[in-house]
N, C-alpha and C positions, 0 to 999 in steps of 0.2 A: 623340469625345465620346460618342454612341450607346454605345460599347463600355464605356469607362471607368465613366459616369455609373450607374448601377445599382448597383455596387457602391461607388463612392465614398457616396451615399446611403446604402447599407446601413449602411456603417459609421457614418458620420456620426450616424445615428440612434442608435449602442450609445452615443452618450459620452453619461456623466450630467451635465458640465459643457460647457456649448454655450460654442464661443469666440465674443468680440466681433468679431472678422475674421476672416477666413479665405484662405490663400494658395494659391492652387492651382498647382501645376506645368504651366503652358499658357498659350492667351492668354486674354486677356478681349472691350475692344473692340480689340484688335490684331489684328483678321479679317475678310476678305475681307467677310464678311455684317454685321461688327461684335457677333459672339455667339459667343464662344468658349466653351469651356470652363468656365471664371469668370464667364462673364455668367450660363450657364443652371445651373450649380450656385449660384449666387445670388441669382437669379431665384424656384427651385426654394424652397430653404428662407430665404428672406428673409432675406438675412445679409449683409453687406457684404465682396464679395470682391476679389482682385487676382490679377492672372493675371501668376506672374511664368516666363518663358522661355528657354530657354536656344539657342534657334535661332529666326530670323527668317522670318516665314510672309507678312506683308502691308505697301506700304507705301513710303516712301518719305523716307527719316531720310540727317542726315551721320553721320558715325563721331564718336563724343565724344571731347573730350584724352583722351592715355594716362596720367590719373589717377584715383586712386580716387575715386566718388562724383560723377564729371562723369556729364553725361545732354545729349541730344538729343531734343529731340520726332520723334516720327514722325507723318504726315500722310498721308493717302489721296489720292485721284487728284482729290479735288475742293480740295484744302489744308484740310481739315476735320483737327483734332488728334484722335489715334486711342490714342496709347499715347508710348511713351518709349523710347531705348536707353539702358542704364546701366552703367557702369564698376563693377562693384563692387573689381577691382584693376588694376594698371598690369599692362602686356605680359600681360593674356588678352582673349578675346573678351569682348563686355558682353553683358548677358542685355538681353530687352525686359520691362516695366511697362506692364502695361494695367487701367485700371479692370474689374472684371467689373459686382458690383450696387452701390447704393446708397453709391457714393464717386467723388472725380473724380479724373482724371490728377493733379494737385500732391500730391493728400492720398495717392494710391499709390506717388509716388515718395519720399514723406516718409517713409511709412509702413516702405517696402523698405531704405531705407537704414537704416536705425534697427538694421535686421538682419542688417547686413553683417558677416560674420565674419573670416578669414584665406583661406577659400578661394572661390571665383568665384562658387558657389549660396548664396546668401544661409541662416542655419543653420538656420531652421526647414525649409526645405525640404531640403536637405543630410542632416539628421539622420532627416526620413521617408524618405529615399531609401534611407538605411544600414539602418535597421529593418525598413523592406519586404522587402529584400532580404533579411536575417536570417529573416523571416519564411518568405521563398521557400524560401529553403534548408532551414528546416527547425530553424533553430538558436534559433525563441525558441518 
């Protein structure tokens, strides 16, 4: 977060149209501390985030059917509900859904599915990932 946060900010601050949400690639309260990445970029610019993940960092969930759009809560070591696993297709691994600011776990997993495309990373995030990269490289 330390490393990311500075410049995810930076940018944030160039768009002339501020989004109603905002999805971050990480967790939210899906962490050890319950302040992910999406909590404190949300925190930060007052915005209501969701931290959605593609690998599991904290916690204690079942595996959801092998359908799309199934979900499981995930729960901390006290059974406090912390975030969500979620199927977005059959036969892949499921990302986690964690509230970051000003939204609760049901309205983030409402929220993510709405976003489901054909492949596993939901497309808003899928398609900053393709552009970043573009960018890395040099090609935009």
């Amino acid at each position: 977060m330390f490393r990311e946060m500075p410049l995810i900010l930076k940018t944030y601050k160039k768009f002339s149209n501020k989004p109603d949400i905002i999805l971050i690639d990480g967790h939210g309260t899906l962490h050890p501390r319950r302040c992910g990445i999406a909590v404190a970029f949300g925190v930060k610019v007052k915005k209501p985030t969701i931290g959605v993940a593609k690998s599991f960092l904290y916690g204690i969930y079942e595996e959801p059917d092998n359908k799309k759009n199934s979900f499981s809560y995930v729960y901390d070591k006290n059974g406090d509900k912390i975030g969500a696993v979620l199927r977005t297709r059959e036969n892949t691994k499921p990302v986690f859904v964690s509230p970051g600011n000003l939204i609760d776990i049901s309205s983030s997993i409402k929220a993510v599915k709405k976003l489901i495309g054909k492949y596993r990373i939901i497309e808003p995030l899928r398609i900053a990932h393709i552009e970043s990269n573009r960018f890395r490289k040099g090609c935009i």
